[in-house]
VEXDREN-2710 file (C-alpha; in Angstrom, 1 decimal):
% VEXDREN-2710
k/r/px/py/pz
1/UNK/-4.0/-12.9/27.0
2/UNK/-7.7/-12.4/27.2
3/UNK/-8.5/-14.4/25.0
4/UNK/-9.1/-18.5/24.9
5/UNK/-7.1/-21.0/22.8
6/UNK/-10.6/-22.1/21.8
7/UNK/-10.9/-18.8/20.5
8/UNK/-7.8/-18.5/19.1
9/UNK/-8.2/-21.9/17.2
10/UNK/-11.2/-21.1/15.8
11/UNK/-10.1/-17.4/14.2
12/UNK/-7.4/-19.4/12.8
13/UNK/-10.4/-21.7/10.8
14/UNK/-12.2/-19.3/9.9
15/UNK/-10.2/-16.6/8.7
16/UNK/-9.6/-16.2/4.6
17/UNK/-6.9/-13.9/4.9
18/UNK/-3.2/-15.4/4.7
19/UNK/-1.3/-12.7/6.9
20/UNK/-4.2/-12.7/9.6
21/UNK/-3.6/-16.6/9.5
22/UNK/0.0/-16.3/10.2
23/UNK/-0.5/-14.0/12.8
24/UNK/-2.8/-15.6/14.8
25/UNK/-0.4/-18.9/14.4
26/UNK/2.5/-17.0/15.8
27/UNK/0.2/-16.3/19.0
28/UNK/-0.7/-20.1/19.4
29/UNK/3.5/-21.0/19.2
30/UNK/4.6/-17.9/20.6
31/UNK/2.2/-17.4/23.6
32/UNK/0.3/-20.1/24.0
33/UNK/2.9/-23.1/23.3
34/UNK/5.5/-20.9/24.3
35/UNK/8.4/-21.9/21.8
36/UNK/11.3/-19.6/21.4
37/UNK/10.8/-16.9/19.1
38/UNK/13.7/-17.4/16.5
39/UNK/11.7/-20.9/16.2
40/UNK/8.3/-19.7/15.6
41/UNK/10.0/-16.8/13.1
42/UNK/11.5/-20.1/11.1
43/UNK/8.1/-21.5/11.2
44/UNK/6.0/-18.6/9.9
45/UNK/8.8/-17.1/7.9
46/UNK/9.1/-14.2/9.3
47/UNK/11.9/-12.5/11.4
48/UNK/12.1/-12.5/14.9
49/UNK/11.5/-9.2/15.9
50/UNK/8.2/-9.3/13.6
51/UNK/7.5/-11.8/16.4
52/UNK/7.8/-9.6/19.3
53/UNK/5.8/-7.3/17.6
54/UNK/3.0/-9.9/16.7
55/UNK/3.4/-10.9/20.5
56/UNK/3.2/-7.1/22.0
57/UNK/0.5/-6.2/19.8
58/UNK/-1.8/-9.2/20.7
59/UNK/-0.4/-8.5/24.3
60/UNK/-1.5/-4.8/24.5
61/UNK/-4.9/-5.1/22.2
62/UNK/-6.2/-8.6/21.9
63/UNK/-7.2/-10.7/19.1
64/UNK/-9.0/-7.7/17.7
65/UNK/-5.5/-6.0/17.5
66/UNK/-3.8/-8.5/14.7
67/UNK/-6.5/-8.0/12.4
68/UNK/-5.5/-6.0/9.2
69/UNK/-7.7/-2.4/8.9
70/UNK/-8.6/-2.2/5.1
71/UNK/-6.7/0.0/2.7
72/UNK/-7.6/2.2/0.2
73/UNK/-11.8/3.4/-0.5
74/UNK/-12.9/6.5/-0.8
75/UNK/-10.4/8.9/1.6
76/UNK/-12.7/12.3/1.3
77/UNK/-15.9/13.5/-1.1
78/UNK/-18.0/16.6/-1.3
79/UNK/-21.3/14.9/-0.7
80/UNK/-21.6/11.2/0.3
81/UNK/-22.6/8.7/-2.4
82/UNK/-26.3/8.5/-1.3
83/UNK/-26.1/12.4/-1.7
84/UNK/-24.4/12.3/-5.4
85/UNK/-27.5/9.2/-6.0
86/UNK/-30.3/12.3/-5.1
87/UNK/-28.2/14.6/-7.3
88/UNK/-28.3/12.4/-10.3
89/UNK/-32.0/11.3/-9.7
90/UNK/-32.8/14.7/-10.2
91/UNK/-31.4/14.7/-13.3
92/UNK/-32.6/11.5/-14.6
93/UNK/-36.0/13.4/-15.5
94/UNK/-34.3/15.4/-17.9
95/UNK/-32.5/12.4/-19.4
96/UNK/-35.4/10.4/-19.7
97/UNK/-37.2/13.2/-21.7
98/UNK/-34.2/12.9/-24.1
99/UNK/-32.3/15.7/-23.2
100/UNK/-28.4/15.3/-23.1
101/UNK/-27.1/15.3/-19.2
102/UNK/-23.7/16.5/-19.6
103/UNK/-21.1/17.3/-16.9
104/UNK/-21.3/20.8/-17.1
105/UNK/-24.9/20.3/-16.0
106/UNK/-23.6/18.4/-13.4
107/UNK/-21.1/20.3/-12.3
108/UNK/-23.6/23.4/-12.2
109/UNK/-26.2/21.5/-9.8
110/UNK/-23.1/20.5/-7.9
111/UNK/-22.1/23.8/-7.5
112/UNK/-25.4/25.2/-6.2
113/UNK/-25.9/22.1/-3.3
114/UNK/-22.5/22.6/-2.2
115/UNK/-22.3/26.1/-2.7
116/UNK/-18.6/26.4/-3.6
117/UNK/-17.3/25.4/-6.9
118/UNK/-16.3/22.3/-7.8
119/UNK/-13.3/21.4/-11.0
120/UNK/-14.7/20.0/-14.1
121/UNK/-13.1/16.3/-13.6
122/UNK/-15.5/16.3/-10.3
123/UNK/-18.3/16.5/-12.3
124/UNK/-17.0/13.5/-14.6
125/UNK/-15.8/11.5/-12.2
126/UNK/-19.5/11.4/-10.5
127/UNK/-21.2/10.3/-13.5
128/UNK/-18.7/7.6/-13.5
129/UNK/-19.2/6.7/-10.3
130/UNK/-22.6/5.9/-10.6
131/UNK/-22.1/4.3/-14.0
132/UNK/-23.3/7.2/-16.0
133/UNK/-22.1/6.5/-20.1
134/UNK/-18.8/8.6/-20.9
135/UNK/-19.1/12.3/-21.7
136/UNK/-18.3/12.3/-25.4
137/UNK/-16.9/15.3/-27.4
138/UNK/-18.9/17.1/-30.3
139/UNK/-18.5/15.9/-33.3
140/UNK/-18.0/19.7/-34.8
141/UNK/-17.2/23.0/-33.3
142/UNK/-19.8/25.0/-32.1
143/UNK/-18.6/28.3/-34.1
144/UNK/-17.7/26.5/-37.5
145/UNK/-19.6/27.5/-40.2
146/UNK/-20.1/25.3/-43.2
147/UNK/-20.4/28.2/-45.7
148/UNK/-16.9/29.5/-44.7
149/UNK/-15.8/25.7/-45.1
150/UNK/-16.9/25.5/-48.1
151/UNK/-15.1/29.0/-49.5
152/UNK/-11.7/27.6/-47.8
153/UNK/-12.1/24.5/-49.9
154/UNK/-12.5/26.7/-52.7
155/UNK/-9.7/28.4/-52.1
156/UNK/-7.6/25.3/-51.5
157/UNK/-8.3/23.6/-54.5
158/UNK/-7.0/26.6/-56.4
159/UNK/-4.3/27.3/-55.3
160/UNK/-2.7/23.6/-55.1
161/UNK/-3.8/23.8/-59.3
162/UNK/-1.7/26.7/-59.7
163/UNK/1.2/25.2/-57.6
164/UNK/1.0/22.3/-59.8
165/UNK/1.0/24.3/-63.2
166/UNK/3.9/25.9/-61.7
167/UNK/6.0/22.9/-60.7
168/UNK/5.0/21.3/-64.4
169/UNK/5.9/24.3/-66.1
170/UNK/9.7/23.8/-64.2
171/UNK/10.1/20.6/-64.6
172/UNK/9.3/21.3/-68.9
173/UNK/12.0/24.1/-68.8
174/UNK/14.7/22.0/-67.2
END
């Protein structure tokens, strides 16, 4: 108990967060106006042995010791997000000249800072981290050719005529 009621009551007005609030509640009844735990847990709808927990806790760490950590963020990264920020910077001179900044690009300059390599999706998920547009695909393959296009349609449209000659040439025999 190193801490003040003052104190206490005050955390209690100021904080936004609902399970911090209860917590720091069940220290005021628990502690401070000493009421039986099974009373406070009826109170604060929780179950008494939450209670001795809430009491222990603010027992063995204070009032810093109830407060929730955050969850979730950004668990591990190659480079921090300033880093990524120079990475892209140096890229943004290329974009602004017009030329197409695509994740393989990316992923090469990535590649050589880090000097390991790095997966594709790495690459993609960085743009989109720092709100680069989405990497759309080509609109035709890079080997097609439209004169061996053309010959296949060629070829198509013949051979569906003399399918259908065929088939009309059954169906007048029947």
């Amino acid at each position: 108990m190193n801490t003040s009621i003052q104190e206490l009551l005050d955390r209690m007005n100021s904080t936004q967060d609902k399970n911090e609030f209860v917590k720091l509640q069940t220290i005021h009844l628990y502690v401070i106006e000493k009421k039986p735990a099974s009373e406070v847990a009826k109170i604060v709808n929780k179950k008494v042995g939450m209670i001795y927990q809430i009491a222990h806790r603010y027992k063995k760490l204070g009032l810093d010791g109830l407060i929730n950590k955050p969850r979730g963020g950004r668990k591990w990264s190659f480079m921090s997000l300033a880093e990524e920020k120079k990475l892209l910077e140096s890229l943004t001179s290329e974009a602004k000249k017009g030329l197409v900044v695509i994740s393989k690009i990316v992923r090469n300059h990535a590649e050589e800072k880090l000097g390991h390599p790095v997966s594709a999706d790495y690459a993609e998920d960085l743009l989109n981290r720092h709100g680069w547009r989405k990497i759309m695909p080509k609109t035709k393959h890079p080997k097609s050719s439209s004169d061996e296009q053309e010959e296949f349609k060629k070829k198509c449209q013949r051979s569906s005529k003399k399918q259908r000659m065929r088939l009309t040439r059954k169906i007048i025999d029947l």
